[in-house]
DRENFIRO-269150 format. One line per 8 residues: number of its first residue (from 1); their letters; for each residue x, y, z of C-alpha. Coordinates in steps of 0.25 Angstrom, whole numbers, always signed. Layout:
# residues N
NUM> A> X,Y,Z  ...
# end
This chain:
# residues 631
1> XXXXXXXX> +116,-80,+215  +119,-70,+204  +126,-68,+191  +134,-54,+189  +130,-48,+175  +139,-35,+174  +143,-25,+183  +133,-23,+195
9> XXXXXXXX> +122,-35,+188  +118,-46,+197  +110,-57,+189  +104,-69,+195  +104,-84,+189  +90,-85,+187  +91,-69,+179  +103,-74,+173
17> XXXXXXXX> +97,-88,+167  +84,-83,+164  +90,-73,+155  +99,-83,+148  +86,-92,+146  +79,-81,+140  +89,-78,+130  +87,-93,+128
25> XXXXXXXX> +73,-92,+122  +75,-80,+116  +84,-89,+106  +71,-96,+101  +67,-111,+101  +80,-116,+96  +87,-112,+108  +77,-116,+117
33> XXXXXXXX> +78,-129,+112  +92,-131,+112  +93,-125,+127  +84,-137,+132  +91,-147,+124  +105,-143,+131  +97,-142,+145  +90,-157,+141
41> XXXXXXXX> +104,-162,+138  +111,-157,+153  +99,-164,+159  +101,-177,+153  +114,-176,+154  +113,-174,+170  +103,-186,+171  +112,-195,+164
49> XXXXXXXX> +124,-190,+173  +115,-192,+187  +111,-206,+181  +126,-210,+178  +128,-202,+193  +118,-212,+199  +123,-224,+191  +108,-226,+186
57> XXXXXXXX> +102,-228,+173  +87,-225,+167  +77,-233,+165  +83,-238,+148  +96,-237,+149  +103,-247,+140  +117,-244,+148  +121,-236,+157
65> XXXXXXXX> +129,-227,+152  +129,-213,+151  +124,-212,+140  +112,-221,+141  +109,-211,+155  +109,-199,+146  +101,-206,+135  +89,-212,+146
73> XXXXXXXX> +89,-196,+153  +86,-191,+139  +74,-200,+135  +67,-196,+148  +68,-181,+145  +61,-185,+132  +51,-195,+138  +45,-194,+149
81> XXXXXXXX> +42,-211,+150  +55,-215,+148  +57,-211,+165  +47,-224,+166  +54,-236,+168  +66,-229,+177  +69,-236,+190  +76,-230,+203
89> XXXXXXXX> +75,-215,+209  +88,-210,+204  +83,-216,+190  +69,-210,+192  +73,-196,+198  +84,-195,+186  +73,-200,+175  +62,-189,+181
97> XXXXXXXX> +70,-178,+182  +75,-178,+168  +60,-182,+164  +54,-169,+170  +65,-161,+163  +62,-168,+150  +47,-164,+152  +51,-149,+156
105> XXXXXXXX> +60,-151,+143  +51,-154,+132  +39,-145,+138  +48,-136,+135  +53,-141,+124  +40,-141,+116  +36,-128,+121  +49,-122,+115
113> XXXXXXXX> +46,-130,+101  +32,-123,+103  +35,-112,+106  +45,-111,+94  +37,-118,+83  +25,-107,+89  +35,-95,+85  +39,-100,+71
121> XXXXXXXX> +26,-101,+67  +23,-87,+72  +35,-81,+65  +29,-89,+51  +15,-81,+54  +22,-69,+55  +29,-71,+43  +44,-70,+46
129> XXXXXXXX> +48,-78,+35  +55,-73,+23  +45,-74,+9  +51,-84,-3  +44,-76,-13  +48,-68,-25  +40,-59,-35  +29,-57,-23
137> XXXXXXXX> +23,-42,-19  +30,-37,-5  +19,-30,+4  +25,-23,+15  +17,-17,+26  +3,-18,+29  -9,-9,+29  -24,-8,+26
145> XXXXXXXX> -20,-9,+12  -14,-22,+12  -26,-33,+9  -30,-25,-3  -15,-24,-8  -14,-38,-7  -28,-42,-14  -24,-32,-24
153> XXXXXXXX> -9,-39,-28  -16,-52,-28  -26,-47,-37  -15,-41,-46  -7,-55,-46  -18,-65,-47  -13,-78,-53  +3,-73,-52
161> XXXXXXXX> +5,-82,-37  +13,-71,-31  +17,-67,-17  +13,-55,-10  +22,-53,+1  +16,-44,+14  +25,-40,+26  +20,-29,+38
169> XXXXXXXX> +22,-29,+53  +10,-37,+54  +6,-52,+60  +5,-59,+45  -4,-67,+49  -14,-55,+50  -10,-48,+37  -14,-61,+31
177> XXXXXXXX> -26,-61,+37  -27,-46,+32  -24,-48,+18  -30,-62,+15  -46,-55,+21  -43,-43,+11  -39,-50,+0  -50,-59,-11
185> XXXXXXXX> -37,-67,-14  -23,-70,-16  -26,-75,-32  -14,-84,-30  -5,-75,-23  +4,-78,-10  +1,-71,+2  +12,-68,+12
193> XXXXXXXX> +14,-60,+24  +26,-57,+32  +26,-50,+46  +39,-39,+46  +43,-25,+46  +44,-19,+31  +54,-8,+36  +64,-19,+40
201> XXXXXXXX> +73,-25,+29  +74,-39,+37  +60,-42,+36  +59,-36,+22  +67,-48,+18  +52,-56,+21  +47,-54,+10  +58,-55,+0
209> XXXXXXXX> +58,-40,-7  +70,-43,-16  +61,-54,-23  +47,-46,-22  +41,-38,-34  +34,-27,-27  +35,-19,-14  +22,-12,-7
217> XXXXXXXX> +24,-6,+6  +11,-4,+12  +11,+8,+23  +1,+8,+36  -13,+13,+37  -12,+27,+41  +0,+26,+49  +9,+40,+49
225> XXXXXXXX> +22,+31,+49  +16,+23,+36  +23,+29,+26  +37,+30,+33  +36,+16,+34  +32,+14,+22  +44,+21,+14  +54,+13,+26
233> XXXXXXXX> +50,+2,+21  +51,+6,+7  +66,+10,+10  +67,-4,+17  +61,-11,+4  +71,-4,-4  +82,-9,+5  +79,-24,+5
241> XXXXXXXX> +77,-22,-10  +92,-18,-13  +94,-16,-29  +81,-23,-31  +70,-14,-35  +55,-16,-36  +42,-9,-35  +40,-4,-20
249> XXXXXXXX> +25,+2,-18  +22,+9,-6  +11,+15,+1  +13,+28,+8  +1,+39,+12  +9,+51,+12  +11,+57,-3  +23,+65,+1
257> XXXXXXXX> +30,+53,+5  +28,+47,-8  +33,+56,-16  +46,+54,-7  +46,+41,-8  +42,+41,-25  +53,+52,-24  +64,+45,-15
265> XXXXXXXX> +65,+31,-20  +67,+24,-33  +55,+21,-43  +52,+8,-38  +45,+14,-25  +31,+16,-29  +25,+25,-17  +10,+25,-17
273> XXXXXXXX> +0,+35,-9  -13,+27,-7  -22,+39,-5  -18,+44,-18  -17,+32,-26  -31,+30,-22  -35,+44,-23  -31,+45,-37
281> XXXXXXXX> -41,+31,-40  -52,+41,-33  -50,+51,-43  -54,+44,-53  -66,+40,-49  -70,+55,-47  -67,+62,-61  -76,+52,-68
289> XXXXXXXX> -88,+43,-64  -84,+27,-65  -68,+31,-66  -68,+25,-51  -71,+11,-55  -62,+10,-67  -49,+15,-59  -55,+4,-49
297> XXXXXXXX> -53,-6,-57  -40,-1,-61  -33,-3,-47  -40,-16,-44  -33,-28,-49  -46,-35,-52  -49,-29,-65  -41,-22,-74
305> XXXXXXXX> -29,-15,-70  -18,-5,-78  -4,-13,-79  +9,-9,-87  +14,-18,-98  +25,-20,-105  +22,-21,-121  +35,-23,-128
313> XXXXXXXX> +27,-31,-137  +19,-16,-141  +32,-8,-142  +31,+0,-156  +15,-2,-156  +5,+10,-156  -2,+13,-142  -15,+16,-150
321> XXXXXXXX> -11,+1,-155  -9,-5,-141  -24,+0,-135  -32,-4,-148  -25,-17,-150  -26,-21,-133  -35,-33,-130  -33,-35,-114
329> XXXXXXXX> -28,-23,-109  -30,-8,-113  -18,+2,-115  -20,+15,-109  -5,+18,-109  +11,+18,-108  +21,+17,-98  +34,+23,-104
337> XXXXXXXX> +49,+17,-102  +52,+33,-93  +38,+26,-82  +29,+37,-89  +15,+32,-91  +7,+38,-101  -8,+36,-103  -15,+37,-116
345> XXXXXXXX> -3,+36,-127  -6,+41,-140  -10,+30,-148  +2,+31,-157  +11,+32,-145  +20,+19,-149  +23,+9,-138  +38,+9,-132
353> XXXXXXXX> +49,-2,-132  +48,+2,-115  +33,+6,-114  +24,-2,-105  +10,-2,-109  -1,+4,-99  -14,-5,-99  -28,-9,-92
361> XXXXXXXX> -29,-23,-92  -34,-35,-83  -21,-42,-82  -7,-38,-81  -3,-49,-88  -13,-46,-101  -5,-46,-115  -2,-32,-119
369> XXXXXXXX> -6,-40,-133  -12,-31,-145  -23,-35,-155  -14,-29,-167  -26,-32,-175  -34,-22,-169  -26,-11,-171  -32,-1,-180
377> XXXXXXXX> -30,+13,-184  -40,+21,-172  -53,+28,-176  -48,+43,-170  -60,+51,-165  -57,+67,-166  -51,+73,-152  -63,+81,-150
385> XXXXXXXX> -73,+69,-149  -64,+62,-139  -67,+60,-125  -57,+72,-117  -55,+70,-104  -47,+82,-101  -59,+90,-106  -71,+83,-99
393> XXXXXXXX> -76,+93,-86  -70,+86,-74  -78,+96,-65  -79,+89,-52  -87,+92,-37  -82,+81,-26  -87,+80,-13  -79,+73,-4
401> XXXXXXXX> -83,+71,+10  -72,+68,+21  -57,+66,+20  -46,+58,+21  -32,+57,+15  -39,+52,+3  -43,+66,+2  -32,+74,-4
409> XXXXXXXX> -27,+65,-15  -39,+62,-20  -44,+77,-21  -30,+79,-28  -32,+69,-39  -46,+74,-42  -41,+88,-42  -34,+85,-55
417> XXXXXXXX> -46,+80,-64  -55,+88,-58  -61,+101,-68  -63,+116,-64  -76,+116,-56  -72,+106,-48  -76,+106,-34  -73,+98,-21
425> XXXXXXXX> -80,+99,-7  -75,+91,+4  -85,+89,+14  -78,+84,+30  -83,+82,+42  -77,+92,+51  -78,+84,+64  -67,+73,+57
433> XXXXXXXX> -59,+84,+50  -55,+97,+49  -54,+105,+35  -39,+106,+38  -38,+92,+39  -43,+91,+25  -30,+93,+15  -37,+97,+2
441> XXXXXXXX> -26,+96,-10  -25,+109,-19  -36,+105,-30  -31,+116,-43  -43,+125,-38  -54,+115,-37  -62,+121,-24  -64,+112,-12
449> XXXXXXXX> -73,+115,+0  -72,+109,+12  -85,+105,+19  -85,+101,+34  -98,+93,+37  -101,+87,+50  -114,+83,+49  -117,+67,+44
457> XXXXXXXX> -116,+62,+30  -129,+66,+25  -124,+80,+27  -112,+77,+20  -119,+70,+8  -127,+83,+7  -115,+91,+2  -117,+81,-11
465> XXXXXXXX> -120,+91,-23  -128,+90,-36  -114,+93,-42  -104,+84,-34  -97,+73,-44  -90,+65,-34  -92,+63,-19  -79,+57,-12
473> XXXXXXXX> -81,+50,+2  -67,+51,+9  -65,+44,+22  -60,+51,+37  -50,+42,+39  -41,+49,+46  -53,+55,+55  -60,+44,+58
481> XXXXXXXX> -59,+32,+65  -58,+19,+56  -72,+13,+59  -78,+26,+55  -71,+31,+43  -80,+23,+32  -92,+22,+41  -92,+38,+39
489> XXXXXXXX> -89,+36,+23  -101,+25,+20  -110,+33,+29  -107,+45,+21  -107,+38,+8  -121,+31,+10  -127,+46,+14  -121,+51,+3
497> XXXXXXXX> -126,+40,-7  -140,+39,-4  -140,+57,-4  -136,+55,-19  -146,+43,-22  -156,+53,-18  -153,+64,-31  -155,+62,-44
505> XXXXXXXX> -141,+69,-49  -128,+62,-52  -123,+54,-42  -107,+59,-38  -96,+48,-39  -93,+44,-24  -78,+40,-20  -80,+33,-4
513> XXXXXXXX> -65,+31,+4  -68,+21,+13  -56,+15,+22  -59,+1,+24  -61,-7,+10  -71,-16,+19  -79,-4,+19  -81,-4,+4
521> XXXXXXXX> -93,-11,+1  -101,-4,+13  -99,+9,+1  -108,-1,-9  -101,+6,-20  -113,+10,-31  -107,+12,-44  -94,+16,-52
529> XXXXXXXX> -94,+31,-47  -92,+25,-32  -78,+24,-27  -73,+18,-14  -59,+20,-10  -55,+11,+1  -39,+7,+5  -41,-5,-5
537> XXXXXXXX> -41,+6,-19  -27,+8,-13  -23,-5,-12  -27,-10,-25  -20,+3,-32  -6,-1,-23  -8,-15,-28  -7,-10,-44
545> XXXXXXXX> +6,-3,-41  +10,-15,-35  +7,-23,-47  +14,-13,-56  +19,+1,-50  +20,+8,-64  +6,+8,-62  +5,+20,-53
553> XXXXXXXX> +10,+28,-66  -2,+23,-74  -12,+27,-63  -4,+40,-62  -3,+44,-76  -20,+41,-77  -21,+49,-64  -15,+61,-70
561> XXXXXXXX> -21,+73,-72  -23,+77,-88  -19,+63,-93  -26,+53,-98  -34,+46,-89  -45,+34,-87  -59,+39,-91  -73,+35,-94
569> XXXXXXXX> -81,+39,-108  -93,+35,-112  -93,+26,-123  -98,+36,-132  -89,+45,-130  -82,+36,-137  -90,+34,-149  -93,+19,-143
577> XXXXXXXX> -108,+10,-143  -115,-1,-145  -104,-13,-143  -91,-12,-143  -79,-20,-140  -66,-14,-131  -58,-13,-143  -69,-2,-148
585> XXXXXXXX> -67,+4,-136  -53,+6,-136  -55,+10,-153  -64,+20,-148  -56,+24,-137  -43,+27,-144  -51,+35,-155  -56,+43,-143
593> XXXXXXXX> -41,+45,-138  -44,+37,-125  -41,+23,-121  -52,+13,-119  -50,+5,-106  -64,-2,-103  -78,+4,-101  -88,+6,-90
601> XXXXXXXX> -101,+2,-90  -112,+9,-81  -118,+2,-70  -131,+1,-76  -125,-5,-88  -116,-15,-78  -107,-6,-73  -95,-13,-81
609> XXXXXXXX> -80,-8,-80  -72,-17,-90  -57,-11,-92  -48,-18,-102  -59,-26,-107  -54,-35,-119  -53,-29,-133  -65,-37,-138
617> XXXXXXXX> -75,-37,-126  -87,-32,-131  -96,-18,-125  -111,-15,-128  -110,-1,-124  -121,+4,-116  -125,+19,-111  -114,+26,-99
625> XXXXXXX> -104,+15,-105  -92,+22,-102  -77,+18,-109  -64,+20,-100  -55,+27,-106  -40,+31,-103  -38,+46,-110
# end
């Protein structure tokens, strides 16, 4: 038998119901359950109507009525015992057959309830409900970067209690695990993770975006299609957003799409480049020796960090004023109403009714309160006994050995401190790239050779001269598998240590990129003039924008070329011994036209880095104590 289904169609019964029963499931539970509630009923109903046929009644009955038939039928498809005490085939044959259906029933019945309580509690792993937060941090996306973004935004809002929200297409349960292994801990903050597409305005409503405080879109690792995505799920964020405007950070690899983006959207779009973000962190560590752990300590939320702060409170005061009368934090400079920065004001610059103060302090929530009773007319020292940065020889000769895309921006930013004489020579191993493959930016004139090597490390440390200043390890990456990248690095960096330990001259700065942060420790980092850049640098200089965005203003205006900057000096320099307190630091400081920040002790006298000391924290200066100085 067959059922017509359109012009020339022939479907059977058993096609016909089977599809019909499929489309039933495919309802969910509640239309399971309703379907055997209504097929229950009919047969009940038909064994009360062959009991009232037969003119019998079940075992119970009270009456027999209708009713009471119907009522009887219905116990025994619920219990299976109630079938017991019946008499007489017809009664018996009626009873059995509604008590197999009954059994048959509620199997299914408890599978279906099973089966649906199983997928609810899969769809709350997976994260598929909407957030009830508000003021919370929005992560979208997911990457190698993520654990270290998370541990750096608890860091930053330790003791606040705040939700930091993250949504990828990925299982949950599993970028929980992922986070909560990379992370030391919350310090009091919430947790959450949501599985869903970041490009799709129906799951951006998750995680709540018109309530949220900031936005940080996270592209992938390496994947030629992670910045289009990226910027699609800018525009997406935008979208949800409607009128509402709030910082959005986003990570993208390629410079040129930056610029669009920076160039395209409205201001509160913050694109980031990691590579050059981190690059320009690097560069500080190679123009002067123990730069690279101060600027460490910068971008790392467990010390002290530079925040933005309003100062209504200092309006119409003296910036001189401000940094010798600072007890907590340290004033190095000014954020104008127009989002300019300027570094190093003249003392006498006087503080704005819409000026926000630029300072190093421990605390983003430290008083910008001044000890008015320190204030005094400075001691000012002649110009030509004060430390000039601009004039100090910045001659340079780096060797680096391999390449990667940390390469070109970091050789860009060193290029603009570096002084006449400079040289760089890159030594590659031409079995893993080619000298075409190695995009050398144009470096003003400073002369770089290329040196293809494919012997072992030993050769490659040989090329180590009596001049060279630094010596910059960068990873194959892109050349390599995985596994093998830092293998090669550590191998080349313990070759290359213990060919130094064996001369008697100065031992260059080393700067070692290593791709895993696990790998870190196998570096055994010895001393301040050792830098390891690893995935988690960038992750803890995202997590300061995220905190505050006007920051990457700050970090530019101190990257630029010719402006003031963060330095060392030696006490001395400064005209300072025996002990001292913080504020004669700062006295000495701006009598020299610099701006004290904290000092740096040398290892053999404790290795101490203290920046934004308070004022009255006391000093006995030793021999290579070193002062940090913004100038």
């Amino acid at each position: 038998m067959s059922r017509r289904r359109g012009s020339g169609d022939r479907t059977t019964w058993r096609e016909y119901s089977r599809y019909r029963f499929d489309g039933l499931l495919a309802k969910g539970t509640w239309a399971v359950l309703l379907w055997l509630g209504i097929v229950t009923f009919a047969v009940v109903l038909t064994a009360s109507f062959l009991l009232r046929r037969g003119g019998v009644s079940l075992a119970g009955s009270e009456d027999a009525g209708w009713f009471e038939d119907f009522w009887q039928s219905l116990l025994r498809t619920l219990d299976t015992g109630t079938m017991a005490g019946d008499t007489g085939a017809r009664q018996r044959i009626v009873a059995l057959l509604v008590t197999i259906f009954g059994l048959l029933v509620f199997g299914t019945l408890i599978g279906v309830i099973a089966s649906g309580v199983e997928a609810q509690i899969d769809r709350m792993k997976r994260g598929r409900s909407a957030v009830v937060e508000s003021d919370h941090i929005v992560v979208l996306g997911a990457s190698s970067l993520l654990p270290d973004v998370v541990d750096q935004l608890c860091r930053a809002n330790a003791g606040r209690r705040i939700a930091i929200v993250v949504m990828a297409d990925r299982d949950p349960a599993e970028m929980s695990d992922d986070v909560r292994q990379g992370i030391e801990s919350t310090f009091g903050n919430r947790l959450v993770f949501r599985d869903g597409d970041p490009t799709r305005l129906a799951d951006l409503d998750l995680v709540r975006l018109r309530h949220c405080r900031t936005v940080v879109v996270l592209n992938g690792d390496g994947d030629h299609v992670g910045d289009a995505r990226a910027v699609h799920t800018v525009l997406a964020v935008r979208e949800a957003l409607g009128d509402r405007r709030l910082p959005i950070i986003v990570v993208l690899d390629e410079s040129a799409v930056a610029a669009t983006v920076a160039a395209s959207l409205d201001g509160w779009v913050h694109p980031i480049v990691m590579s050059q973000a981190v690059a320009r962190n690097v560069v500080f560590a190679l123009r002067e020796r123990g730069l690279g752990e101060v600027m460490a300590e910068l971008s790392d939320f467990r010390g002290a960090d530079i925040y933005v702060k309003d100062c209504t409170e200092l309006v119409g005061v003296r910036f001189g004023d401000v940094v010798v009368g600072a007890i907590d934090f340290r004033p190095i400079g000014v954020l104008h109403d127009d989002g300019a920065v300027e570094i190093q004001p003249e003392l006498d610059a006087v503080i704005g009714p819409r000026d926000r103060l630029v300072v190093v302090a421990h605390e983003s929530t430290v008083p910008v309160d001044i000890d008015r009773g320190a204030i005094a007319e400075p001691m000012v020292v002649p110009a030509g006994d004060r430390p000039d940065f601009h004039r100090v020889a910045t001659t340079q000769h780096v060797l680096i050995v391999g390449w990667s895309g940390l390469g070109r921006p970091l050789l860009a930013g060193w290029a603009m401190s570096a002084g006449s004489g400079s040289t760089i020579e890159l030594v590659y191993d031409p079995r893993l790239i080619g000298a075409d493959q190695i995009d050398v930016p144009d470096l003003g004139g400073i002369p770089v050779t290329l040196t293809p090597v494919a012997g072992d490390a030993a050769t490659m440390s040989r090329r180590v001269g009596a001049e060279t200043t630094a010596i910059v390890l960068l990873a194959y990456r892109d050349h390599l598998p995985p596994e093998e990248v830092d293998s090669r690095t550590l191998l080349e960096l313990v070759t290359i240590r213990n060919d130094l330990e064996a001369r008697d001259e100065s031992v260059p700065r080393l700067v070692i990129e290593l791709t895993d942060p696990g790998n870190a420790p196998l570096a055994d980092v010895r001393g301040t003039d050792e830098v390891i850049v690893t995935p988690a640098m960038a992750s803890r200089i995202l997590a300061q924008l995220v905190d505050d965005p006007v920051r990457r203003a700050v970090y530019l205006a101190l990257y630029a070329p010719g402006g003031p900057s963060i330095h060392l000096v030696p006490a001395a320099a400064l005209d300072l011994d025996g002990t001292v307190t913080m504020r004669d630091i700062v006295d000495a400081g701006s009598a020299h036209g610099v701006l004290a920040i904290g000092w740096r002790r040398p290892s053999e006298s404790g290795g101490e880095l203290a920046l934004s000391p308070p004022a009255d924290r006391r000093l006995d200066l030793a021999p290579g104590d070193e002062i940090v100085v913004v100038g």
